[in-house]
C-alpha positions as CSV (number, residue, x, y, z in Angstrom):
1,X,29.8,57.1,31.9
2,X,26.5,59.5,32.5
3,X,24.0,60.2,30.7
4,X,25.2,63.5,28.1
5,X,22.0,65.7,26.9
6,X,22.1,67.1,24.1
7,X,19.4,70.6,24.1
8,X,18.1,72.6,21.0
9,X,15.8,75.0,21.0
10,X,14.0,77.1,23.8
11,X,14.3,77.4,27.8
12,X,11.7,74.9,28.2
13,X,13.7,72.3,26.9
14,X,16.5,73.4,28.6
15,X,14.1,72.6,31.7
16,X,12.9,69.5,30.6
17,X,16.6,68.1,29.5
18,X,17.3,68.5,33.3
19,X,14.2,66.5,34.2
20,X,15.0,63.9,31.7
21,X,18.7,63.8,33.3
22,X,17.5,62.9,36.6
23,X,15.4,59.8,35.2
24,X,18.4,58.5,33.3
25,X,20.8,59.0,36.2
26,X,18.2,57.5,38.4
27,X,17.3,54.5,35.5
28,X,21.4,54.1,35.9
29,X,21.8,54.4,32.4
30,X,25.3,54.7,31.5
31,X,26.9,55.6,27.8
32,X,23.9,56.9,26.9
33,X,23.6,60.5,24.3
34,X,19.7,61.9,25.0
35,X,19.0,64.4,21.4
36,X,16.2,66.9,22.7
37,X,15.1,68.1,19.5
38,X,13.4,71.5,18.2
39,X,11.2,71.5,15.6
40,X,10.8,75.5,15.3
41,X,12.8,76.0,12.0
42,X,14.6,73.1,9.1
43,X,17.7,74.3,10.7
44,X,16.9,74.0,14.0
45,X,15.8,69.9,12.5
46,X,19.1,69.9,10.5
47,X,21.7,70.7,13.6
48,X,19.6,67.8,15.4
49,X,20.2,65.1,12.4
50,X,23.8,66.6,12.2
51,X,24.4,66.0,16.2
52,X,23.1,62.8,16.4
53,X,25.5,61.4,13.3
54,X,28.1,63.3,15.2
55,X,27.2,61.6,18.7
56,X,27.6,58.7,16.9
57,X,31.1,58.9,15.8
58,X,32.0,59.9,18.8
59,X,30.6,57.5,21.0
60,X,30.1,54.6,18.9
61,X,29.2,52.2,21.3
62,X,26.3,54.3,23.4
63,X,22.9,54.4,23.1
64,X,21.2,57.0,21.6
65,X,17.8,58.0,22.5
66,X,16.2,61.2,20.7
67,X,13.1,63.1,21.8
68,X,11.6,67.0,21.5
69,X,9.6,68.5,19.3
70,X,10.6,67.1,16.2
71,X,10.3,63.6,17.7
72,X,6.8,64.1,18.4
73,X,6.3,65.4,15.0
74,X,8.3,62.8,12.5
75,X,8.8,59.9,15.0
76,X,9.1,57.8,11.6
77,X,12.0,60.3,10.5
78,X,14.5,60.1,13.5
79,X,13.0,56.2,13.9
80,X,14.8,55.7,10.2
81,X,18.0,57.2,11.8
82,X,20.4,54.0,11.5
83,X,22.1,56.0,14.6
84,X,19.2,56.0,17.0
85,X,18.2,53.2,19.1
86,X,15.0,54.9,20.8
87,X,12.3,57.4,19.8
88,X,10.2,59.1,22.8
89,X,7.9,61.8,22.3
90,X,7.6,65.0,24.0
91,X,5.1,63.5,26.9
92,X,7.0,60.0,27.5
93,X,10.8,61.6,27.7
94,X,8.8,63.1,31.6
95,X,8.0,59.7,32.7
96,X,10.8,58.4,34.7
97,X,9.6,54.7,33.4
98,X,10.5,55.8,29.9
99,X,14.3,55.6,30.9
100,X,14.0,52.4,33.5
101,X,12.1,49.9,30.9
102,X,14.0,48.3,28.9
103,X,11.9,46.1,27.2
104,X,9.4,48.8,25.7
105,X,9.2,49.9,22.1
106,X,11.5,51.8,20.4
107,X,9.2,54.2,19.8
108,X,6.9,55.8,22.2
109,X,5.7,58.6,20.6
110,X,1.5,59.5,21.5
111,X,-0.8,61.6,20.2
112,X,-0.3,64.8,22.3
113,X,-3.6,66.4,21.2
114,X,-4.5,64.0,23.6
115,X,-2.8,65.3,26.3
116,X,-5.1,67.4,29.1
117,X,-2.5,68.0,31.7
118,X,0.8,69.1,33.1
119,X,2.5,66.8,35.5
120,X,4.6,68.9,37.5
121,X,8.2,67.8,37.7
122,X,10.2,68.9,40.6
123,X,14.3,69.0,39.5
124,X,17.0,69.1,42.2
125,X,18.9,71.7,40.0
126,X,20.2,72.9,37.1
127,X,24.2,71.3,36.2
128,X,26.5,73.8,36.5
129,X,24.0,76.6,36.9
130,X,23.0,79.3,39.4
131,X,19.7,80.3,37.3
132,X,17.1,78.0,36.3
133,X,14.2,77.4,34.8
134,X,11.1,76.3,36.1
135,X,8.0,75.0,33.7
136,X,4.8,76.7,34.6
137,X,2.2,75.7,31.1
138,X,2.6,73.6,29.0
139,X,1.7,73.4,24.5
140,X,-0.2,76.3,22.5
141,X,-4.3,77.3,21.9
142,X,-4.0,79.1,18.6
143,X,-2.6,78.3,15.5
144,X,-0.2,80.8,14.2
145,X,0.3,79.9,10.0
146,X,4.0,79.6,10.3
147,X,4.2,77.4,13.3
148,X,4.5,73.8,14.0
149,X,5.0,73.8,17.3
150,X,1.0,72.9,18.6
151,X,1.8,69.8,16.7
152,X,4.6,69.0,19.3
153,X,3.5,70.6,22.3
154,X,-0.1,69.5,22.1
155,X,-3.1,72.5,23.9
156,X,-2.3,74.6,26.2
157,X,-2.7,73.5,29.6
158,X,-1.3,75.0,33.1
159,X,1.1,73.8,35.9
160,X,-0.9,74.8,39.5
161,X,0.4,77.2,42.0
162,X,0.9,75.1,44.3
163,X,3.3,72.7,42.6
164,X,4.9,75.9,40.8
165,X,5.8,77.0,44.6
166,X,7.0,73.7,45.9
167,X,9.3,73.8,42.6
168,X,10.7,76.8,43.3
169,X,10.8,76.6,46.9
170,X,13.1,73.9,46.2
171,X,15.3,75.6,44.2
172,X,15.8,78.3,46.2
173,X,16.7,76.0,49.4
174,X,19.2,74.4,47.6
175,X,20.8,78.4,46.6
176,X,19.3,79.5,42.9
177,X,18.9,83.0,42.9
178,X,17.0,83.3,40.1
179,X,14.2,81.4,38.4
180,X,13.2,81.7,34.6
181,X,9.2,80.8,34.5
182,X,9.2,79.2,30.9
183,X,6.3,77.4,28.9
184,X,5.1,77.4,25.4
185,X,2.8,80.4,25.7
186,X,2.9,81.6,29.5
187,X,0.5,84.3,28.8
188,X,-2.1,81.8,28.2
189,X,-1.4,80.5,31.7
190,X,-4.4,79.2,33.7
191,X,-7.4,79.6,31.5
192,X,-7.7,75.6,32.5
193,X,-7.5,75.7,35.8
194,X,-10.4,76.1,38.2
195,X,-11.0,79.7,38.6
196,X,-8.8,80.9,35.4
197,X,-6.2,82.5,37.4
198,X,-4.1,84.7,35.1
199,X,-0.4,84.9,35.0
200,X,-0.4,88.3,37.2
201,X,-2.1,86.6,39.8
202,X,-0.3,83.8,39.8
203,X,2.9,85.7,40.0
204,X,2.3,87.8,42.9
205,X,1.0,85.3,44.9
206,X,4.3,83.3,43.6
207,X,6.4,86.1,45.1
208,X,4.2,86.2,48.1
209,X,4.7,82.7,49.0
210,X,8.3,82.9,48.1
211,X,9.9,85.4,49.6
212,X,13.6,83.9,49.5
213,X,13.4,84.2,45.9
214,X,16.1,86.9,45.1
215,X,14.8,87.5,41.1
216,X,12.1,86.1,38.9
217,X,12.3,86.5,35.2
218,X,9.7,85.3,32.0
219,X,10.3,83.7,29.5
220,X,8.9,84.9,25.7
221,X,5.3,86.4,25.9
222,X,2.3,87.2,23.9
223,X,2.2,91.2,23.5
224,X,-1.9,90.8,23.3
225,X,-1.9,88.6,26.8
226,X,-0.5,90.9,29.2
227,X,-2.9,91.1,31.8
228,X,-3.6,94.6,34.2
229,X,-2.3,92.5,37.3
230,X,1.2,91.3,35.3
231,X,1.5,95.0,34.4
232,X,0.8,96.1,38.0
233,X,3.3,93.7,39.3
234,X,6.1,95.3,36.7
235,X,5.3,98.7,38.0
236,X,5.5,97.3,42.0
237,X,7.7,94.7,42.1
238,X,11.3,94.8,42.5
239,X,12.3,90.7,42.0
240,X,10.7,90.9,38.8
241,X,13.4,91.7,36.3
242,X,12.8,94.3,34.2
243,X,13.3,92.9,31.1
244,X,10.8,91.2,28.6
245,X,10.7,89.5,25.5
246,X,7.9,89.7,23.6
247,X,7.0,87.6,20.5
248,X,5.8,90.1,18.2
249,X,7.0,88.1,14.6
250,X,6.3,91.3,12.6
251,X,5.7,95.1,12.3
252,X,3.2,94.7,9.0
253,X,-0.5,94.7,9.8
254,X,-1.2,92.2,6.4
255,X,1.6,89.8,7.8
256,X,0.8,90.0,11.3
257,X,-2.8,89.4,10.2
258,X,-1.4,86.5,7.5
259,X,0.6,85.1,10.6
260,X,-3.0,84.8,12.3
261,X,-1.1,86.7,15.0
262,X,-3.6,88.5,17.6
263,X,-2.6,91.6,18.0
264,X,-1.8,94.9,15.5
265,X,1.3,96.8,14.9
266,X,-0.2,100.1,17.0
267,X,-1.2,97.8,20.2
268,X,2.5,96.6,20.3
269,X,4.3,100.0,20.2
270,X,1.2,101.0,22.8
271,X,2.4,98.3,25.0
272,X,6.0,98.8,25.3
273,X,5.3,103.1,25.9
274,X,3.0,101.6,28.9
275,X,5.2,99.3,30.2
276,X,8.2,102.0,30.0
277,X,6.0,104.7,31.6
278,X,5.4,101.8,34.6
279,X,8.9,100.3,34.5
280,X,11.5,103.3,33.3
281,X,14.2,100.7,33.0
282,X,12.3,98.0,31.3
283,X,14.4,96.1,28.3
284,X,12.7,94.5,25.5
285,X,13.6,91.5,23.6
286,X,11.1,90.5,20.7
287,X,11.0,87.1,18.2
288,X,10.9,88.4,14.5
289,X,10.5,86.7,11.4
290,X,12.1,88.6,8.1
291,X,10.5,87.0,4.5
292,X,7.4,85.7,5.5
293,X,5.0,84.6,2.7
294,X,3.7,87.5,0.5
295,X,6.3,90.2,2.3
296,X,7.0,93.0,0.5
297,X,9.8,95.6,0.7
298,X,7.2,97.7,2.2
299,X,5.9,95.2,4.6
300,X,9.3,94.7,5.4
301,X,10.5,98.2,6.3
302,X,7.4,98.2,8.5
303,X,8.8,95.2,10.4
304,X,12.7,97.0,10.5
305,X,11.3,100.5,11.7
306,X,9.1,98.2,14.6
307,X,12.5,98.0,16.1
308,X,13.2,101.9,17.3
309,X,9.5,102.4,17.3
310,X,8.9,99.7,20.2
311,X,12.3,100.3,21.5
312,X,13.3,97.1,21.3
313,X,17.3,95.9,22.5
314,X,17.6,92.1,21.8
315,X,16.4,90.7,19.0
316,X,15.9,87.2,18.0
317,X,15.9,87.3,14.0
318,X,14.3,84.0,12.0
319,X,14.3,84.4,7.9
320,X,11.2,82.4,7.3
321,X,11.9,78.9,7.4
322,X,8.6,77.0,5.7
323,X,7.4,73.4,8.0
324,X,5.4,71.2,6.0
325,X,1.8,70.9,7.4
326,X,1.4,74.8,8.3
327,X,-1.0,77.1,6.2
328,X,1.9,79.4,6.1
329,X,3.4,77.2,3.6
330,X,1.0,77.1,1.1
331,X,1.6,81.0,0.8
332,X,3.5,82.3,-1.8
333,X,6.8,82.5,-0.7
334,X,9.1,85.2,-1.0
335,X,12.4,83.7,-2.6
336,X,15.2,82.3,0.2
337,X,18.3,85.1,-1.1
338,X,15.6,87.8,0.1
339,X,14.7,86.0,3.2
340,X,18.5,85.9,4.2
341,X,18.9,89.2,3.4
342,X,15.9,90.8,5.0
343,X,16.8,88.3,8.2
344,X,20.5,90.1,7.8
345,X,18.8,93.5,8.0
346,X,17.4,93.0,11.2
347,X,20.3,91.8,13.2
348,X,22.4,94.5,11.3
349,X,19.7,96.9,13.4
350,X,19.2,94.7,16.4
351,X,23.3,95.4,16.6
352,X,23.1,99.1,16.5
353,X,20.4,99.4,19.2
354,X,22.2,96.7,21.4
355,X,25.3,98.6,20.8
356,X,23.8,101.5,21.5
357,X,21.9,100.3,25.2
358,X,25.6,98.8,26.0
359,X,27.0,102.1,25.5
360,X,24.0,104.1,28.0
361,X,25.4,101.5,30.2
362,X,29.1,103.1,31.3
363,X,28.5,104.7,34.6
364,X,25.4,103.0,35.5
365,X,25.1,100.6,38.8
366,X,23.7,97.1,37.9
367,X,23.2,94.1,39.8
368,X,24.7,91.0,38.9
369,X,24.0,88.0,39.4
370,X,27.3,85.8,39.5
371,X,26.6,83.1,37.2
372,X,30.4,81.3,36.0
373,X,33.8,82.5,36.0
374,X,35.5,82.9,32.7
375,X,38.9,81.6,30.8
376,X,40.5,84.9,32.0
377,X,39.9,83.9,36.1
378,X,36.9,86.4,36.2
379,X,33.9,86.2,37.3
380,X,30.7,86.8,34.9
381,X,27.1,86.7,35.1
382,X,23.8,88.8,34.1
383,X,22.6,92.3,35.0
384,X,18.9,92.6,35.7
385,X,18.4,94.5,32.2
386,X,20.3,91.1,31.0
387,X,22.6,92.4,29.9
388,X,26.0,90.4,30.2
389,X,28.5,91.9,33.1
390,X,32.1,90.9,33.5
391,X,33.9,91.4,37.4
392,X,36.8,90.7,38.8
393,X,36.1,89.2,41.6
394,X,32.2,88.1,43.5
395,X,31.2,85.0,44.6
396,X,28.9,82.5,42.0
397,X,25.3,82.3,42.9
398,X,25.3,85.9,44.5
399,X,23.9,88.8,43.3
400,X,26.2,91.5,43.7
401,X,25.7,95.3,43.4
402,X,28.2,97.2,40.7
403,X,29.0,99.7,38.7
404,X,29.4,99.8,35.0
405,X,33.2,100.4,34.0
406,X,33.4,99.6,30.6
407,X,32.6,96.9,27.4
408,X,34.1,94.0,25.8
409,X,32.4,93.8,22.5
410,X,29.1,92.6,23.4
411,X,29.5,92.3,27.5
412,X,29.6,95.2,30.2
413,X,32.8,95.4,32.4
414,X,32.0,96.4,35.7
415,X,33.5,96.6,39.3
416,X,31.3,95.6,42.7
417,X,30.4,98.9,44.6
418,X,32.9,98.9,47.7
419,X,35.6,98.4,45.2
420,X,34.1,101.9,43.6
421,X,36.5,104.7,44.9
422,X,35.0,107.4,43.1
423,X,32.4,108.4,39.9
424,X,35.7,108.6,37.8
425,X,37.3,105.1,39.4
């Protein structure tokens, strides 16, 4: 039996579960459950704890390794886990050793403030997937209140150009027509590399030296980081999709200021006017916490009316979820039945302006990149907006031009233009 992965959390360890599931089929580890763990939130810890017990059950005789962010953090914890038989921390689950010696310790967890670089790990692919992800930095330089994640990423440090070209280079040979450039904090990229290259730069030389790469999206960004060149490149460049997400936390000046966040509530809504003036069809996506400590009612509504003021369209809500060893959690706390409710708020507004930029959609041509076909025989895949487009027929791992028929709930219907007999078809 292979190796299963099990993958919480965000799209870099979605890239790094791939690297780790090359080393294990390459180590020839069979009946083995990897756990790659997120540490951003006590649910994200609790679905881990919950999966593990569950792997458990179902596979009573396999080995169970778990790794991720919470690993790194409470290697102790999941080490006390009568279910897991090996403990590796964020650094040793890249090693392709980690998975081919058996005799080393059970856990193998360093400390990643330690950690300087970024070895660049090259992946064949991504299982069962025409889009993938591509690692480009690597941990986090400040030290937002609420977050924990430093502690298991380590500093920021950079991946260089020329390993983020062969990496994609390869991808693209092998047919992926789009690449996700993910990290902790992208916008941070290259401040420790020789020269400080910024992220613009490095993207356009990127698309330069890559010019079989059909699209090229980002993955979350700091509003304050955007450099001139990236926002050139937005304005210029066509294989950079035209949608963002932006990790904005709040719309409060006191709270953005108590998150130790960088930037202020007028420099975000600034942003996203500049970026729609140099990209008309840009889409925002934005990270936002509802009941962080100290939040008022007021602070809050701030925070709900960010959402039509930046024109944001896909919203990832968090109620604050305190993590033990932040300053954030020393704050007074605003009580769990508000947080919930607040958090509720928010997606009961992200759901209006979704509904609302689905709706704009009917009419409209999109391209699609074909992605998987669904239980009904269809195929689906992703608009460059992102938005989620449903055809009846197109090939997986092409990007096809179409036009917008219809929705299904939350997903565009849509037929490929030479099937498009006329504006009323």
């Amino acid at each position: 039996m292979s190796p299963r992965i099990l993958t919480f959390g965000c799209r870099l360890n979605a890239y790094e579960s791939e690297v780790m599931r090359g080393h294990a089929e390459t180590a020839g580890l069979e009946d083995t459950v990897i756990v790659n763990t997120c540490a951003v939130t006590a649910e994200a810890e609790r679905q881990a704890r919950q999966a593990i017990r569950k792997a458990r059950r179902e596979q009573p005789g396999a080995r169970i390794i778990v790794t991720g962010c919470a690993a790194q953090i409470d290697p102790a914890g999941y080490a006390a886990m009568p279910e897991v038989d090996r403990v590796l921390g964020n650094e040793e689950k890249l090693r392709a050793e980690s998975f081919g010696d058996t005799e080393a310790p059970r856990v193998r967890v360093n400390d990643i403030m330690a950690v300087t670089e970024t070895a660049p790990q090259l992946i064949e692919g991504f299982a069962e997937r025409t889009r993938a992800f591509v690692q480009v930095q690597q941990g986090c330089g400040h030290r937002c209140t609420f977050c924990i994640i430093p502690y298991g990423r380590g500093n920021s440090r950079s991946v260089p150009l020329g390993e983020v070209v062969r990496q994609i280079r390869a991808l693209v040979e092998r047919g992926v027509a789009e690449v996700v450039l993910t990290g902790v904090d992208i916008t941070s990229y290259g401040g420790d590399l020789p020269g400080r290259p910024r992220l613009g730069q490095m993207l356009r030389r990127l698309l330069a030296q890559v010019p079989g790469l059909q699209r090229l999206r980002l993955s979350s960004l700091d509003a304050i980081e955007l450099d001139p060149d990236l926002r050139r490149l937005l304005a210029e460049e066509p294989r950079l999709m035209p949608h963002l997400h932006l990790s904005l936390q709040a719309g409060d000046d006191m709270i953005l200021k108590r998150m130790k966040r960088r930037h202020a509530r007028a420099e975000a809504v600034a942003l996203c006017d500049e970026l729609r003036r140099l990209r008309p069809d840009i889409v925002f996506g934005a990270d936002l916490i509802a009941g962080f400590p100290t939040e008022t009612e007021a602070m809050f509504e701030n925070s709900l009316a960010l959402v039509e003021d930046c024109g944001l369209t896909y919203l990832h809500v968090f109620p604050y979820s305190p993590r033990r060893g932040t300053p954030a959690a020393k704050m007074p706390q605003v009580p769990a039945a508000e947080r919930k409710d607040r958090a509720a708020r928010l997606r009961t507004a992200g759901e209006a302006v979704l509904d609302r930029f689905l709706d704009a959609q009917l009419g409209r041509s999109a391209s699609v990149l074909i992605e998987k076909q669904d239980a009904e025989g269809r195929v689906a895949g992703h608009s460059e907006s992102f938005a989620p487009v449903v055809l009846d027929r197109g090939a997986i791992g092409t990007v096809v031009a179409a036009r917008v028929t219809g929705r299904e709930g939350q997903r565009l219907t849509a037929v490929p233009l030479d099937q498009t007999l006329s504006p009323a078809a």
